[in-house]
LOTORLO-302911 format. One record per atom (N, C-alpha, C): y, x, z; residue number from 1. Coordinates in nm, 4 decimals, always signed. Each point is the difference from the previous one (the first is absolute). Example, Ala and Ser with C-alpha at 12.3 -4.5 7.8 and 13.67 -1.06 7.14 Angstrom:
LOTORLO-302911
       py       px       pz   n
  -0.5690  +1.3190  +0.7800   1
  +0.1190  -0.0890  +0.0000   1
  +0.1200  +0.0900  +0.0000   1
  +0.1050  -0.0350  -0.0720   2
  +0.1190  +0.0820  +0.0060   2
  +0.1090  -0.0770  +0.0730   2
end
This chain:
LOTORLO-302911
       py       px       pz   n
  -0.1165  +0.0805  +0.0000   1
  +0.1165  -0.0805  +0.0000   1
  +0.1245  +0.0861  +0.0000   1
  -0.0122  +0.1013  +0.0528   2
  +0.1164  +0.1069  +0.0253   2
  +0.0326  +0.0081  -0.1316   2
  -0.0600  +0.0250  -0.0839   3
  -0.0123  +0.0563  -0.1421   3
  +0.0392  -0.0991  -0.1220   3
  -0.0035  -0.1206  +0.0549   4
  +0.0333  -0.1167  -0.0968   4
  +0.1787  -0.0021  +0.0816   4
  -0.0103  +0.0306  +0.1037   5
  +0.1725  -0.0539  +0.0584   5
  +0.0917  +0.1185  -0.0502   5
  -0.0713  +0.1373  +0.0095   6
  +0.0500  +0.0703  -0.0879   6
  +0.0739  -0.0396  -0.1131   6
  -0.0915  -0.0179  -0.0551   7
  +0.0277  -0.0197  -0.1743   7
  +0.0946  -0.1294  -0.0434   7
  -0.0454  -0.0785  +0.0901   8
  +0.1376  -0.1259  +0.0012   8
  +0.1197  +0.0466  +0.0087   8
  +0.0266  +0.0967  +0.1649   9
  +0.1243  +0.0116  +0.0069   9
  +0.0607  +0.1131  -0.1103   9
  -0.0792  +0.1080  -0.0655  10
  +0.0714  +0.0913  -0.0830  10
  +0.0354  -0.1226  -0.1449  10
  -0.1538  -0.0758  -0.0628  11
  +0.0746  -0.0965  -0.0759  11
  +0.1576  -0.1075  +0.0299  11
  -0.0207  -0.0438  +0.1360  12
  +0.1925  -0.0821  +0.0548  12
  +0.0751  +0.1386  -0.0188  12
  -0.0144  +0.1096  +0.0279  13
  +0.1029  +0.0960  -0.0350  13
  +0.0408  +0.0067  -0.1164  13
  -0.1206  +0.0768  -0.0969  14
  +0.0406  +0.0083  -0.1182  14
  +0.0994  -0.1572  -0.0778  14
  -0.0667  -0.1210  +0.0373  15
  +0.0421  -0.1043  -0.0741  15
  +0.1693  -0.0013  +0.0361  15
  +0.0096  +0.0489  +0.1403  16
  +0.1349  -0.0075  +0.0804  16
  +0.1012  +0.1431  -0.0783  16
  -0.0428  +0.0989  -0.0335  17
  +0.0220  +0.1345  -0.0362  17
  +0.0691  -0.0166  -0.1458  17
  -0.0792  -0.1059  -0.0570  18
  +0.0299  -0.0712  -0.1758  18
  +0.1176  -0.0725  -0.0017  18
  -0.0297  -0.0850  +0.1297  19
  +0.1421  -0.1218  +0.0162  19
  +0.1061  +0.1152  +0.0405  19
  +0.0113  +0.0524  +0.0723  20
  +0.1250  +0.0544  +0.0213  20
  +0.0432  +0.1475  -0.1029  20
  -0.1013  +0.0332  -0.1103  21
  +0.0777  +0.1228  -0.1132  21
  +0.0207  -0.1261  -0.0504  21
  -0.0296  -0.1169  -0.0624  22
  +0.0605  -0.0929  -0.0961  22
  +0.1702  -0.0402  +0.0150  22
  -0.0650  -0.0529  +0.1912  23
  +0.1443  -0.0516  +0.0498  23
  +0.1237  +0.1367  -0.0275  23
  -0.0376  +0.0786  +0.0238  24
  +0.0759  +0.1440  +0.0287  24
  +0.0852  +0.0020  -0.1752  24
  -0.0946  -0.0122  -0.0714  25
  +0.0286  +0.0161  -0.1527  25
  +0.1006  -0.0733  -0.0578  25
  -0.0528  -0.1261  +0.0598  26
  +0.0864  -0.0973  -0.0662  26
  +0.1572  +0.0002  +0.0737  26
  +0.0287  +0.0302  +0.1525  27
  +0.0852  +0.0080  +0.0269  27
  +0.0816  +0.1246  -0.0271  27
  -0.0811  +0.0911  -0.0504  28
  +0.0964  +0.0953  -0.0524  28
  +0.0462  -0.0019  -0.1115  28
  -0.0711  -0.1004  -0.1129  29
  +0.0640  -0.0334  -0.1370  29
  +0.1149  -0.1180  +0.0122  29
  -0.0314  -0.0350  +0.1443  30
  +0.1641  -0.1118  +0.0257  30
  +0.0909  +0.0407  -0.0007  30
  -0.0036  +0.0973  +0.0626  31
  +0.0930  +0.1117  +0.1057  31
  +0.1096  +0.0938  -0.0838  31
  -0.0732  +0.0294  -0.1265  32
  +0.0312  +0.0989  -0.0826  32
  +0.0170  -0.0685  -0.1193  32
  -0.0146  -0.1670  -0.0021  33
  +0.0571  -0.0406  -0.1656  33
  +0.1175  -0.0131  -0.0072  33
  +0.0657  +0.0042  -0.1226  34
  +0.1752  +0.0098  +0.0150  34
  +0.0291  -0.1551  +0.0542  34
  +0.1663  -0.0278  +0.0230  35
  +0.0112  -0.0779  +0.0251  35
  +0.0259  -0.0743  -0.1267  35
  -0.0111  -0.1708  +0.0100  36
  +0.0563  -0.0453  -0.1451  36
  +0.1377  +0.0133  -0.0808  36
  -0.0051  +0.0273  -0.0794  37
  +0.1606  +0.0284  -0.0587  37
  +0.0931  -0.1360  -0.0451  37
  +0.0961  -0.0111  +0.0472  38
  +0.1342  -0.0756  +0.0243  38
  -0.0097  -0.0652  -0.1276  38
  +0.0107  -0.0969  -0.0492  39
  -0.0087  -0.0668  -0.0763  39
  +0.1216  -0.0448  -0.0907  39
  +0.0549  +0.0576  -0.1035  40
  +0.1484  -0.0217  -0.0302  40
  +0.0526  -0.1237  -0.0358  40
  +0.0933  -0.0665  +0.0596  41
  +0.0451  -0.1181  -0.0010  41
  +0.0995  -0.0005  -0.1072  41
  +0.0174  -0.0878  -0.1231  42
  +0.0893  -0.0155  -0.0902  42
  +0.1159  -0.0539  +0.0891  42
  +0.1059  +0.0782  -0.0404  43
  +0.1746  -0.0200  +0.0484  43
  +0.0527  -0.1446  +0.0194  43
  -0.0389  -0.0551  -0.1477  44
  -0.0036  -0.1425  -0.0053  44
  -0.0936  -0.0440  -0.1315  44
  -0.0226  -0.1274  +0.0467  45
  -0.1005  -0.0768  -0.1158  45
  +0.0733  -0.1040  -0.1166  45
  -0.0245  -0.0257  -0.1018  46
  +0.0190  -0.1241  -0.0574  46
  +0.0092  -0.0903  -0.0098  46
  +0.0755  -0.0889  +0.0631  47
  -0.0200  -0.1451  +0.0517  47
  +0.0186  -0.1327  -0.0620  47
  -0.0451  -0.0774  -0.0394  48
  +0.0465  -0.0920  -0.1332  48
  +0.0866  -0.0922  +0.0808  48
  +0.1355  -0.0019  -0.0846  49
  +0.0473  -0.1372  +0.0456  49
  +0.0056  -0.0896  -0.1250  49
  +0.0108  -0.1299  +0.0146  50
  +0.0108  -0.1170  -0.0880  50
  +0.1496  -0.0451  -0.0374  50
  +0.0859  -0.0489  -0.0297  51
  +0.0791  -0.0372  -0.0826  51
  +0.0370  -0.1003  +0.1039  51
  +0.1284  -0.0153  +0.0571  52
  +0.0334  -0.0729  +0.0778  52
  -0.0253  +0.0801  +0.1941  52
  -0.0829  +0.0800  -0.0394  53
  -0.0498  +0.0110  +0.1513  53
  +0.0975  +0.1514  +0.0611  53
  +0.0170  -0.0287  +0.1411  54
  +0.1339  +0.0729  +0.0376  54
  -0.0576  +0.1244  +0.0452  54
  +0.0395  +0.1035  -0.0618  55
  +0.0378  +0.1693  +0.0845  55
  +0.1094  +0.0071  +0.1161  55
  -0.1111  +0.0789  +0.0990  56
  +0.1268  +0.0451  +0.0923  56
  -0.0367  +0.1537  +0.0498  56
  +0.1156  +0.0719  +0.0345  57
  -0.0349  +0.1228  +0.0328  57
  -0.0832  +0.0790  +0.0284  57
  -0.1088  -0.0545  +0.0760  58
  -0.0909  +0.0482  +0.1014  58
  -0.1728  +0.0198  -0.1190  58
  +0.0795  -0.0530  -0.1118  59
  -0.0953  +0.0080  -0.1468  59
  +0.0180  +0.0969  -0.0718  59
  +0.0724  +0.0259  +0.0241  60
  +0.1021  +0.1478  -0.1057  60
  -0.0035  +0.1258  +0.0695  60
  -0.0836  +0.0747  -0.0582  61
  -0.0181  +0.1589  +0.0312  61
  +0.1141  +0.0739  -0.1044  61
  +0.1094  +0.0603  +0.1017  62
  +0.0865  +0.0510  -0.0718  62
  -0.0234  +0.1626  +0.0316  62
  +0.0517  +0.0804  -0.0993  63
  +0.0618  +0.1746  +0.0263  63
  +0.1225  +0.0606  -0.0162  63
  +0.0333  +0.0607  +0.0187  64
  +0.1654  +0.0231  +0.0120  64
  -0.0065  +0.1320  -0.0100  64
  +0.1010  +0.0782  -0.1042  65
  +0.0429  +0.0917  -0.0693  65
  +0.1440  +0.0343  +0.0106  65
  +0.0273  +0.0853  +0.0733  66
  +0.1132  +0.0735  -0.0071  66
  +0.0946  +0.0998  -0.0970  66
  +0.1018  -0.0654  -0.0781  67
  +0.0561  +0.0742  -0.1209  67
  +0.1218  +0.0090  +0.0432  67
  +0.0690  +0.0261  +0.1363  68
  +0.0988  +0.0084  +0.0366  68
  +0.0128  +0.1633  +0.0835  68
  +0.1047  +0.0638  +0.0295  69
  +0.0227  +0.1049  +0.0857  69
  +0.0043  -0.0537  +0.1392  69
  -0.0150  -0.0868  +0.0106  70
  -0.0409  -0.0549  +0.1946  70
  -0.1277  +0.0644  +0.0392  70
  -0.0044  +0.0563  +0.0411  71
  -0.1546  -0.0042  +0.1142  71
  -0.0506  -0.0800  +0.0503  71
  -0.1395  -0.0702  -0.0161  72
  -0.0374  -0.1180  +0.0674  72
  +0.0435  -0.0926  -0.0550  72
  +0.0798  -0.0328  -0.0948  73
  +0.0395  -0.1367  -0.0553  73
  -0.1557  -0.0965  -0.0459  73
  -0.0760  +0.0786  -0.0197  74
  -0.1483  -0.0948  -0.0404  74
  -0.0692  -0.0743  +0.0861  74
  -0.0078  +0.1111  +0.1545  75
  -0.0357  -0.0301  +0.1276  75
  +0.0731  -0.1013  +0.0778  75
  +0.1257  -0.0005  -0.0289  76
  +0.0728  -0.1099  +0.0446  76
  +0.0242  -0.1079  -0.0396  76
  -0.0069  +0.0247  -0.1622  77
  -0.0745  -0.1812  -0.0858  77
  -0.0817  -0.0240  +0.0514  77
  -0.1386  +0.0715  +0.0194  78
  -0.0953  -0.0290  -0.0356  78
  -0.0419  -0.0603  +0.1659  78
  +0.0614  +0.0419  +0.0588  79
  -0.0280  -0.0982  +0.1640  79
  +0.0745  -0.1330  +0.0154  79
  +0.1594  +0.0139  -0.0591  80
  +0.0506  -0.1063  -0.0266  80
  -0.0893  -0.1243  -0.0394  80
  -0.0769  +0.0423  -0.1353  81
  -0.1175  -0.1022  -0.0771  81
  -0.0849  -0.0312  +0.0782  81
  -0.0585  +0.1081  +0.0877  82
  -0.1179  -0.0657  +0.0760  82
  +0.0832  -0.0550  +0.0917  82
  +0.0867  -0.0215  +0.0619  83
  +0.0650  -0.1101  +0.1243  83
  +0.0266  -0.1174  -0.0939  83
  +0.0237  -0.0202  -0.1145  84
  -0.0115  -0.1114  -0.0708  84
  -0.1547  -0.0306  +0.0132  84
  -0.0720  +0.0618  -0.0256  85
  -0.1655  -0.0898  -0.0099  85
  -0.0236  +0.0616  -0.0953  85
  +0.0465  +0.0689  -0.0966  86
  -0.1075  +0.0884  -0.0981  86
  -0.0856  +0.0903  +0.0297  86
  -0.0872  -0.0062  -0.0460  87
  -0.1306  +0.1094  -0.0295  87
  +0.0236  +0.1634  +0.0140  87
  -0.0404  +0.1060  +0.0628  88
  +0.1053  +0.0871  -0.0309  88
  -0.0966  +0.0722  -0.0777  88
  +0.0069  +0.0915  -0.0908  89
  +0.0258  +0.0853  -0.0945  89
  +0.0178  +0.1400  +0.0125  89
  +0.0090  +0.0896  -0.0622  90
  +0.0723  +0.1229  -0.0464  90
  +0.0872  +0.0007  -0.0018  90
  +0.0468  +0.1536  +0.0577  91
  +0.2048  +0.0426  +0.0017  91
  -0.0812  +0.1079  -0.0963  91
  +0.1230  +0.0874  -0.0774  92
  +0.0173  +0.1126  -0.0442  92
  +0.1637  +0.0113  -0.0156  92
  -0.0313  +0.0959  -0.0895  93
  +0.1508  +0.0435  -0.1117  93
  -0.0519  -0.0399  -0.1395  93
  +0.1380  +0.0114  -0.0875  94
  -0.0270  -0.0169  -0.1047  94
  +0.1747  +0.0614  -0.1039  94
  -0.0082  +0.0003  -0.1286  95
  +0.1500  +0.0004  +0.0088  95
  +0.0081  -0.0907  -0.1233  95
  -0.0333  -0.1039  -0.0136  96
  +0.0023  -0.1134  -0.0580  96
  +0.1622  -0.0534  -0.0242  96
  +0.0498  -0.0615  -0.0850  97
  +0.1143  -0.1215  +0.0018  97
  -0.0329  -0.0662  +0.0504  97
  +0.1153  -0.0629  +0.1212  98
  -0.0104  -0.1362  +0.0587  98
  +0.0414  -0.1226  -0.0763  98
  +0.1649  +0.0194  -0.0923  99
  +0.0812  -0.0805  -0.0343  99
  +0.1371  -0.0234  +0.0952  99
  +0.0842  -0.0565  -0.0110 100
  +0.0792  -0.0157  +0.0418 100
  -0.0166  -0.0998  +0.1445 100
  -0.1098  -0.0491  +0.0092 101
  -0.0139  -0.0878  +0.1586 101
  -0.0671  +0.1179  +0.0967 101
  -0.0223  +0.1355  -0.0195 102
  -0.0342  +0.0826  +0.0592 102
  -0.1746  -0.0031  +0.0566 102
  -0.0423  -0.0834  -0.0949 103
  -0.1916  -0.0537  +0.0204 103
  -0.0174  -0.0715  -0.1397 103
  -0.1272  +0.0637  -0.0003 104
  -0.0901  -0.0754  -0.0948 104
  -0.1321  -0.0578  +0.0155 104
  -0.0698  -0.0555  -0.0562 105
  -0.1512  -0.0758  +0.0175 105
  -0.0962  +0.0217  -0.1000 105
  -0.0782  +0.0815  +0.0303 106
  -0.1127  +0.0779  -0.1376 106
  -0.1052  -0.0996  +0.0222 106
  -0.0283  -0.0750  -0.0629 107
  -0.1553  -0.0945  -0.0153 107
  -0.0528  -0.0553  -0.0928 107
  -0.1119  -0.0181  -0.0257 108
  -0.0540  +0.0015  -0.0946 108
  -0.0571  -0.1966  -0.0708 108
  +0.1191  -0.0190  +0.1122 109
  +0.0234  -0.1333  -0.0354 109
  +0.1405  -0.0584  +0.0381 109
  +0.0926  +0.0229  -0.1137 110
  +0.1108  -0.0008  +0.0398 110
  +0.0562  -0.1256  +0.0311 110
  -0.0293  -0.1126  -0.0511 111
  +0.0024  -0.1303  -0.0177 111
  -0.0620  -0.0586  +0.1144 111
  -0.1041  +0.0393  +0.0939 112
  -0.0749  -0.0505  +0.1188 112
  +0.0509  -0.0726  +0.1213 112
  -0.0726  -0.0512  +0.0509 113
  +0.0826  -0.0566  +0.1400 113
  +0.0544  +0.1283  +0.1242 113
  -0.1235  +0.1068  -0.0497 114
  -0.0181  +0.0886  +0.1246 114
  +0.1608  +0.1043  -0.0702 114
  +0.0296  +0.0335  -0.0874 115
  +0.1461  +0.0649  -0.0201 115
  +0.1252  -0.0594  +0.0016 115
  -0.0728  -0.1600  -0.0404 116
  +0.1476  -0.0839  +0.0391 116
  +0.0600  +0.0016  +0.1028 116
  -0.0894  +0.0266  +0.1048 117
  -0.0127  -0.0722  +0.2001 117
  +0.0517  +0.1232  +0.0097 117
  -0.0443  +0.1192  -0.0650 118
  +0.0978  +0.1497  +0.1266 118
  +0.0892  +0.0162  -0.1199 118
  +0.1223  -0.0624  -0.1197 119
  +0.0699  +0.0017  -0.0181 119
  +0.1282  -0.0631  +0.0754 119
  -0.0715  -0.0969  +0.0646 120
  +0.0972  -0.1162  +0.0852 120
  +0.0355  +0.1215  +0.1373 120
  -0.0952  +0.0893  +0.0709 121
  +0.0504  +0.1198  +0.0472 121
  +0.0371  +0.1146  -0.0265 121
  +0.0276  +0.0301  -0.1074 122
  +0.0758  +0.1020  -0.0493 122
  +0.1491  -0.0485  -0.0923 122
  -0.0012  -0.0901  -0.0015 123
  +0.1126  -0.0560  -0.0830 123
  -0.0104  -0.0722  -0.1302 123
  +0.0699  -0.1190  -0.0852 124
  -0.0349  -0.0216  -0.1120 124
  +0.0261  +0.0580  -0.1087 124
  +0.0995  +0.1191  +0.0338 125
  +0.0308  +0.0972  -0.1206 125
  -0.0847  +0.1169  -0.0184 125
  -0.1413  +0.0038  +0.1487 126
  -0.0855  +0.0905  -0.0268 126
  -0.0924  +0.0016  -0.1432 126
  -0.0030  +0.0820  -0.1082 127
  -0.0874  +0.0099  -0.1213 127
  -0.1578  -0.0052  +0.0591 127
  -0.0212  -0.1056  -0.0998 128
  -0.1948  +0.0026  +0.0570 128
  -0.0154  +0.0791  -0.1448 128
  -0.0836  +0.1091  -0.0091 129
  -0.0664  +0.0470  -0.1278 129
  -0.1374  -0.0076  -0.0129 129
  -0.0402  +0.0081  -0.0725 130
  -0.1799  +0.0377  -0.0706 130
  -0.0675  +0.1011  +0.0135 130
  -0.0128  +0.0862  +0.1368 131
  -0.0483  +0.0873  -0.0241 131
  -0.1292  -0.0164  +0.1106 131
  -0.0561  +0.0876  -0.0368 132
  -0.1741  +0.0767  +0.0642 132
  +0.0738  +0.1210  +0.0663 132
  -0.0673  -0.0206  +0.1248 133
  -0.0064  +0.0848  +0.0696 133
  -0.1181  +0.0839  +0.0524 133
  -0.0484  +0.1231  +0.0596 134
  -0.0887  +0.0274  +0.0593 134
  -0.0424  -0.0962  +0.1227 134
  +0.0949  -0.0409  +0.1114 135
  -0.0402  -0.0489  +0.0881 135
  +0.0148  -0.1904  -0.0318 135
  -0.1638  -0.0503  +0.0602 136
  -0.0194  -0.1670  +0.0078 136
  +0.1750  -0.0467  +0.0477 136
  -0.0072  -0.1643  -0.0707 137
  +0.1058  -0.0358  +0.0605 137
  +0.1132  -0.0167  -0.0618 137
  +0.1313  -0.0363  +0.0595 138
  +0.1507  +0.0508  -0.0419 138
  +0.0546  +0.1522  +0.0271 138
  +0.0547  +0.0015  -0.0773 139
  +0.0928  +0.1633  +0.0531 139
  +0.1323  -0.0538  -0.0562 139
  +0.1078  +0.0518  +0.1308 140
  +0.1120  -0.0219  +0.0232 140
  +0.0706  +0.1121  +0.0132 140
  +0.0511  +0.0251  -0.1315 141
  +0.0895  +0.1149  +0.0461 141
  +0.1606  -0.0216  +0.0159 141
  +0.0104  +0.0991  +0.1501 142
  +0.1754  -0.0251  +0.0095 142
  +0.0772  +0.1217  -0.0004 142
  +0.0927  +0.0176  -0.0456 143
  +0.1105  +0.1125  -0.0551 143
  +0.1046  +0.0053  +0.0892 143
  +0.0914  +0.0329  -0.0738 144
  +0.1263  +0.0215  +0.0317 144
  +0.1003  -0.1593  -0.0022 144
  +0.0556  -0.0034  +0.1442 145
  +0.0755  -0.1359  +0.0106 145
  -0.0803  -0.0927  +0.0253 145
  -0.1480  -0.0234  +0.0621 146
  -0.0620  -0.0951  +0.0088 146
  +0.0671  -0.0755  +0.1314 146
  +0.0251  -0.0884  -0.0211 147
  +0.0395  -0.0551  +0.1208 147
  -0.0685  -0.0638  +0.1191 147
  -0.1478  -0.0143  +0.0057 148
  -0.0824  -0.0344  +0.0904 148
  -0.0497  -0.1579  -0.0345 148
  -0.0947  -0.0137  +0.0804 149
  -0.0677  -0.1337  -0.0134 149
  +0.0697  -0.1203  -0.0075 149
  +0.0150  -0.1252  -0.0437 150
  +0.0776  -0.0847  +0.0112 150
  -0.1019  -0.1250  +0.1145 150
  +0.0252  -0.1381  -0.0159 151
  -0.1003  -0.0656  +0.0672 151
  -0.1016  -0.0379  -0.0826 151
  +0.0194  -0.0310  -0.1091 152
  -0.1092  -0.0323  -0.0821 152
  -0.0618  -0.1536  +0.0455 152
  -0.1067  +0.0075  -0.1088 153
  -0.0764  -0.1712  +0.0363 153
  -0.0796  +0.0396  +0.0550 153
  -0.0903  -0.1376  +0.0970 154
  -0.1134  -0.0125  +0.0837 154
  -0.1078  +0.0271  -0.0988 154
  +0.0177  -0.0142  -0.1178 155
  -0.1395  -0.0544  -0.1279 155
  +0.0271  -0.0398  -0.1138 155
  -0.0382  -0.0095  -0.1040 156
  +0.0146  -0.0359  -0.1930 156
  -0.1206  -0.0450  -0.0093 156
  +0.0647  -0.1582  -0.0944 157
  -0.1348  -0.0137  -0.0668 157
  -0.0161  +0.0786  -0.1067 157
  -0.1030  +0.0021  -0.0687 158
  -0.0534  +0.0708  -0.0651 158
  +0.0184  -0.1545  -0.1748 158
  +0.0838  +0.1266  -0.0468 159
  -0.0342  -0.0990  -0.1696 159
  -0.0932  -0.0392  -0.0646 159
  -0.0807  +0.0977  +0.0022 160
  -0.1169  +0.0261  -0.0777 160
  -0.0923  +0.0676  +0.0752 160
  -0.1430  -0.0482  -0.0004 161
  -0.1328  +0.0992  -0.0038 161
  +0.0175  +0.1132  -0.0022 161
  -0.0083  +0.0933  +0.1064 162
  -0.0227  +0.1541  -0.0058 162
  -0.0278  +0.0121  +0.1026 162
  -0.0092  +0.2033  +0.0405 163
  -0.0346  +0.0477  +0.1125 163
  +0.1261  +0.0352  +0.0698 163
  -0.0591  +0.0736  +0.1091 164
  +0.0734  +0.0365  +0.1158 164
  -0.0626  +0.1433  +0.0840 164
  +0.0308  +0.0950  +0.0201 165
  -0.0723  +0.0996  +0.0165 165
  +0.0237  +0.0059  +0.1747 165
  -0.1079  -0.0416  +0.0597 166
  +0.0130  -0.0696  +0.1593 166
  -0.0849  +0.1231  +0.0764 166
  +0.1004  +0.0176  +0.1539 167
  -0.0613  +0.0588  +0.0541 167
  -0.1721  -0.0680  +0.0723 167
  -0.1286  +0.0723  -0.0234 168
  -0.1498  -0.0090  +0.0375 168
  +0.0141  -0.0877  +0.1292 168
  +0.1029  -0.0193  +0.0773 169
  -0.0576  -0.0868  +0.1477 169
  +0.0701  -0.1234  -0.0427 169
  +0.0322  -0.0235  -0.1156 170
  +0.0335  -0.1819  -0.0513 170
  -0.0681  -0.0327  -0.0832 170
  -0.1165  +0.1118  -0.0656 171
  -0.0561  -0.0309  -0.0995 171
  -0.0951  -0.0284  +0.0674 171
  -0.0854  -0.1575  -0.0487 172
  -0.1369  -0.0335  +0.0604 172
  -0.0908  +0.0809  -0.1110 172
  -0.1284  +0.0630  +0.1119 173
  -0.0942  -0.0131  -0.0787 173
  -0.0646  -0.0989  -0.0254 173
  -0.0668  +0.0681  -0.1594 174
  -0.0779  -0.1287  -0.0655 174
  -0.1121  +0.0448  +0.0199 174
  -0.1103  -0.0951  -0.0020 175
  -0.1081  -0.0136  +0.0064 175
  -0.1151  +0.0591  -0.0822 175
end
C-alpha cells in the first residue's frame, strides 16, 4: 500500500506541477502583451441634414487660422467659438487674404447651413469661399482688423439637403 500511496501522491504532484507551468505561462504572456492601441477618433463626422431642418453651433466643427501679426489671434477666436457652442478645431498660421472684414470662411460648401450660421458670427461682410482644406470641418481665417465675434444666431435652417461636418459625441452611432 505504501507503494500505491506513493505513486498517487508523485502522480497529484506531477498533475499539480503541469497546472501551475501552464498557469505560470499563461500569466506571463498577459503580463508581457502590449497594451491595446488608442483608437483614432475622426475630428468630426458627416452628418446629414434635410432641407428645412435647423443647424446650431454645437454641430459645426470649426478651425481657425491666423493671417494677422497678432499673436494668438486664432487662439482667441477660436475659444471665443467654442463659448458660442462650436466644435473646436485647429489653430495654426497661415498668410492667406482675409478681405476687407478682416476673416474669411474656407468650406467646401459654401452655400450650406453650417457656413451660413458662423457667418452670422463673424459678420455679413465676412467672404465664404470654396476651398479644401487639410483639416475636417470649417476653417476660419482672421487677419488684420478682425474685429471679434459678433452675437450671431442660435441656429439656420438648412435650404437644402446636405452635410455638416459634426463633432463624434453628437454623432449617433449607427447600427
Amino acid at each position: 500500500m505504501d507503494t500505491k500511496a506513493r505513486a498517487t501522491s508523485a502522480g497529484t504532484l506531477a498533475v499539480l506541477a503541469v497546472v501551475f507551468i501552464i498557469g505560470v505561462a499563461w500569466a506571463w504572456s498577459s503580463v508581457t502583451e502590449p497594451f491595446p492601441e488608442k483608437e483614432e477618433q475622426a475630428a468630426c463626422l458627416d452628418t446629414t441634414v434635410a432641407a428645412g431642418e435647423k443647424v446650431s453651433p454645437p454641430q459645426v466643427h470649426v478651425n481657425v487660422l491666423n493671417a494677422s501679426s497678432t499673436e494668438g489671434l486664432a487662439g482667441e477666436t477660436m475659444d471665443a467659438l467654442v463659448r458660442k457652442g462650436f466644435g473646436e478645431g485647429s489653430r495654426g498660421n497661415t498668410a492667406a487674404a482675409t478681405g476687407s472684414s478682416g476673416a474669411v470662411i474656407w468650406t467646401t460648401d459654401p452655400t450650406g447651413p453650417a457656413a451660413e450660421l458662423l457667418q452670422t458670427y463673424l459678420g455679413d461682410d465676412t467672404e465664404i469661399v470654396q476651398q479644401a482644406t487639410s483639416e475636417p470641418g470649417i476653417t476660419v481665417v482672421v487677419g488684420e482688423g478682425f474685429p471679434g465675434l459678433q452675437k450671431g444666431r442660435k441656429n439656420i435652417k438648412a435650404d437644402s439637403d446636405g452635410t455638416v461636418c459634426s463633432p463624434p459625441e453628437l454623432v449617433a452611432p449607427t447600427p
